[in-house]
N, C-alpha and C positions, 0 to 999 in steps of 0.2 A: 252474595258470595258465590263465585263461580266454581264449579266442579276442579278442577286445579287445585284451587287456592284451599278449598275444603277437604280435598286429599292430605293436601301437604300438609297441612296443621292436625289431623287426624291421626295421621301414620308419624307425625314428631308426637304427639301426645302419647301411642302406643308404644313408639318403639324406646321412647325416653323414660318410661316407667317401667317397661322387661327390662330396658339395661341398669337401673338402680338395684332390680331384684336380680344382676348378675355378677354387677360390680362387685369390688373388694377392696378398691381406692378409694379414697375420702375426695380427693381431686376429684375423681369421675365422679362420685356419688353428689357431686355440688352441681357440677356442670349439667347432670341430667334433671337433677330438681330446676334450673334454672333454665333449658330447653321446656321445661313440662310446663312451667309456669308462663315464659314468653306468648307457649303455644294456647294457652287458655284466655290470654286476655284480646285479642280480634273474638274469641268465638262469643265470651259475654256480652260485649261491646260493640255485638253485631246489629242490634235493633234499631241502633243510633238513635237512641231516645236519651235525655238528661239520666233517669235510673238507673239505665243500663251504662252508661259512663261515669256513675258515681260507683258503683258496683264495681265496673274491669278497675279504677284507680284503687279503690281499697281492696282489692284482691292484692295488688300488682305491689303496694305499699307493704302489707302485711308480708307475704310468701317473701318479698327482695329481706324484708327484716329478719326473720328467720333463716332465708338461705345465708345470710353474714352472718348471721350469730355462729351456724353447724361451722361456716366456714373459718371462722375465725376461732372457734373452738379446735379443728381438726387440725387447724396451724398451731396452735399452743399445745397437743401433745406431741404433733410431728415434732417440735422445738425441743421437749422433754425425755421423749421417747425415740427419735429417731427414728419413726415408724408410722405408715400411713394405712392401714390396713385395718379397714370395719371392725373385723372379728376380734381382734387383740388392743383396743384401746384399752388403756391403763391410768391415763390419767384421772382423778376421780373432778378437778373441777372440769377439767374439758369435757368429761361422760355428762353432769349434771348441767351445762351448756347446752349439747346435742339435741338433750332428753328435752329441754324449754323449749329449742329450736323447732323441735320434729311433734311436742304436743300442741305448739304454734297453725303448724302445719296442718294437722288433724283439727284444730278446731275445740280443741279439750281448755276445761277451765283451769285458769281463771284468762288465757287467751283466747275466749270462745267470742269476740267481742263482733269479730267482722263477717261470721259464718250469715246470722240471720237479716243483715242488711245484702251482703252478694245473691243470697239466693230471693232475696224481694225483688231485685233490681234485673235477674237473669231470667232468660228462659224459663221454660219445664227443663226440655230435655239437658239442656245445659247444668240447671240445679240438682238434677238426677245423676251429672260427670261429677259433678265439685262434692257432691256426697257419698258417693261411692268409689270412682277407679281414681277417684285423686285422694283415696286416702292409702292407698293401695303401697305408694313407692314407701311414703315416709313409716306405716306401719311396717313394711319390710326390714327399713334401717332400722326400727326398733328392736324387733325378733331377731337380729343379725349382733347385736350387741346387748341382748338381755340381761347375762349372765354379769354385767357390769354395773347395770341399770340399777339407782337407787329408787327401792320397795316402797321406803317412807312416801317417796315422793309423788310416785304413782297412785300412792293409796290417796294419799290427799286429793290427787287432778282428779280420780276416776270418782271417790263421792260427793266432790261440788261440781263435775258435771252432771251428773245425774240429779242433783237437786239444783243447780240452775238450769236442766234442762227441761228439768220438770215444771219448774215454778215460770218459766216464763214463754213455755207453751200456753197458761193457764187464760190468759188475758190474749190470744191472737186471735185472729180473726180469718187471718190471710192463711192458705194453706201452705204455703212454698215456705212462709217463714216459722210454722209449725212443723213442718218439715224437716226446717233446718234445728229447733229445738231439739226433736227426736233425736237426729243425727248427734248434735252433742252429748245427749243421755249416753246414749248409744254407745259413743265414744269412751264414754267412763265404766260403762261395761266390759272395752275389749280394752282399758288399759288395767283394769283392776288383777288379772292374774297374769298378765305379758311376761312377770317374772318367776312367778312360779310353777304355769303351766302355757308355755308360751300356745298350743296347741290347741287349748280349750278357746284362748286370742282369737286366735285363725278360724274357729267354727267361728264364734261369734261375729266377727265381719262376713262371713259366706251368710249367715242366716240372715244377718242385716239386711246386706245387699238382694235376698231373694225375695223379702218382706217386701222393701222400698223402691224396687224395681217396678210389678205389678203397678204400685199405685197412683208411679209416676207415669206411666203408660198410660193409666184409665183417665187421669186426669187432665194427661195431650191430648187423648182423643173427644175432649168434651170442652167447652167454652170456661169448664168451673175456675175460679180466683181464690174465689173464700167459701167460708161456713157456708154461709147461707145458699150460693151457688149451688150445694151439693142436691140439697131437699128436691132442688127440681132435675137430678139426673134422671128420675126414671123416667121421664119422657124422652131423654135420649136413647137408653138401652138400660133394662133392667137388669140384663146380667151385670153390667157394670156397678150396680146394687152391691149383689153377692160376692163379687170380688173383690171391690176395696174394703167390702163388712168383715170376710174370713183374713184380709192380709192386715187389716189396722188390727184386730182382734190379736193376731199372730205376732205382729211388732211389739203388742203390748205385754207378751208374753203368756198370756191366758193358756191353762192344759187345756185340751189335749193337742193344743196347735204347736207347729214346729218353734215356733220363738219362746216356748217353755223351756227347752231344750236347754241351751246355750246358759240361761239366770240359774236355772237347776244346777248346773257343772258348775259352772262359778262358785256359787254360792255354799256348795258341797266342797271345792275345794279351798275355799279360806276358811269354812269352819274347821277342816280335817289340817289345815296349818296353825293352829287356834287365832283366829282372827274373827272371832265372834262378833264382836263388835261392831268393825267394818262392816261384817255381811247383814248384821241385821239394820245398821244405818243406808246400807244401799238398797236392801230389801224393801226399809220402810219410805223409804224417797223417792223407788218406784212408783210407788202408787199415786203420785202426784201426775205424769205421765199415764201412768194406765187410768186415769179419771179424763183425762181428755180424749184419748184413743174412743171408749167409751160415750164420751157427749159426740164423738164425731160420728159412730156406726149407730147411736140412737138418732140423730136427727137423720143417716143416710137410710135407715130401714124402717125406723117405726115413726115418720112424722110426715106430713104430707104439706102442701101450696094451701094458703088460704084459703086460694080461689082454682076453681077449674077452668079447665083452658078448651076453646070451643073448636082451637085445631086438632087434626089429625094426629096420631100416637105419631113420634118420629121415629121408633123402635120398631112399627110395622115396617117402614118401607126397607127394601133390602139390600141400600146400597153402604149400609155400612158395615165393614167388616173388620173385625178383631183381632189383631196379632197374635201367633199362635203362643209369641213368647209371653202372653201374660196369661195364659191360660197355663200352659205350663209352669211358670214359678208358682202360680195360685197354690196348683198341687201338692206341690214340693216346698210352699212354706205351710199346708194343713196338714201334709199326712207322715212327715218324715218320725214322729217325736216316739214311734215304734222301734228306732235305729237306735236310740241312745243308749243301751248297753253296749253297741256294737263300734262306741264312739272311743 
């Protein structure tokens, strides 16, 4: 892919998801999800390998079926209402439409179907876009129409994601597609208060994204695939050890790391709505999730190669060097969790 053509598809992906988060037309807000999408399927399907072409076609199948649905939802209240404008939708099937269409989009259960096959089939740094800045527009149109959003329904997506994305981390092997499990947990974390505190939403995608950043960084810059790949990073670079140990640790929410942060507020604010219930089923479904984070920083810090290796450390030599941006989130997903009063 030539400089051009990597521009162009980069700056439609950027500038198609700031214009969703500026829109206030349902037209526009379809047309930029459908720029955003166009633009993402050359970049998966760049490898020209069979995976990665089964990967851009199930991206491209899923995202066109959910952008029809928003669409065809946003024309059933224009028809009703007279009205095309994000913030004032009223009708309540076209709102419970959107809300399938836009949890489609994110990846949230029981649509979580085609998250952990694209990101097998993609890149790193590509699986690192589709899990992060592309969940970016459609949580947008969520927080832009909250106040409409049926509660039932969210509660249901956000705690069978969290336990399908717990349960079928358990059994991976691959890490892109444990990855991608996370990310859906994840997911039912930042939809579970979207309607009651749309703000506590928005940390938990910021903390998300500072966690799963780092680790998708350490993990371009080393040969790793799977599990097993990892045992042998520290002949790459040890620091790379300590940094995906404190940001998996962090993902999984463990105190006193910044990813406590975000489950704490949650979960303090659906008990203080009486939703006891919900919090301690999502509580206890975590753990399914935090039991992998865990088998992954036990085999990356306390387990070693069966055998030694009679080359040279590849860590001495000095020609490799580390982006300063994973050194920085590192920080900032260990040491923030002193901020949360100020939250």
């Amino acid at each position: 892919m030539n400089i051009t053509t990597w521009l162009t598809i980069s700056t439609s992906i950027i500038i198609s998801t700031i214009l969703v988060t500026m829109t206030t037309h349902w037209l526009m807000v379809w047309a930029c999800l459908e720029i955003n999408t166009l633009s993402m399927i050359p970049i998966i399907s760049k490898p020209h390998h069979p995976r990665a072409t089964e990967a851009a076609t199930k991206y491209y199948l899923t995202q066109a079926m959910a952008s029809s649905t928003l669409l065809f939802a946003a024309t059933m209240n224009a028809m009703n209402t007279s009205n095309w404008e994000t913030n004032t939708t009223s009708e309540p099937t076209a709102t419970t439409m959107i809300t399938l269409a836009l949890m489609m989009k994110m990846a949230s259960a029981p649509f979580h179907f085609w998250l952990p096959e694209v990101a097998q089939g993609a890149t790193t740094m590509t699986t690192l876009t589709i899990l992060t800045w592309q969940k970016i527009a459609p949580l947008t149109i969520m927080l832009t129409t909250y106040n409409k959003t049926n509660q039932t329904l969210l509660l249901m997506s956000a705690t069978l994601s969290i336990i399908v994305g717990g349960l079928g981390s358990l059994n991976q092997t691959q890490l892109r597609k444990l990855m991608a499990f996370s990310s859906i947990a994840h997911t039912g974390w930042i939809l579970a208060t979207i309607t009651t505190a749309p703000k506590i939403s928005m940390l938990t995608f910021m903390v998300y994204t500072m966690a799963t950043t780092p680790i998708f960084l350490s993990i371009n810059h080393t040969p790793t695939i799977t599990i097993k790949d990892i045992g042998t990073m520290w002949m790459t670079s040890p620091c790379l050890i300590m940094i995906i140990t404190l940001t998996t640790l962090s993902l999984g929410g463990l105190p006193p790391l910044t990813g406590f942060m975000p489950k704490w507020l949650i979960l303090n604010k659906m008990i203080t709505k009486n939703m006891a219930i919900e919090a301690t089923t999502m509580a206890v479904s975590s753990m399914l999730s935090l039991f992998v984070y865990i088998r992954l920083m036990y085999i990356l810090s306390m387990t070693m190669t069966p055998h030694t290796t009679t080359m040279t450390m590849k860590w001495r030599t000095p020609h490799k060097k580390h982006p300063m941006t994973t050194a920085l989130l590192t920080m900032l997903t260990t040491f923030l969790l002193p901020l949360t009063p100020d939250m």
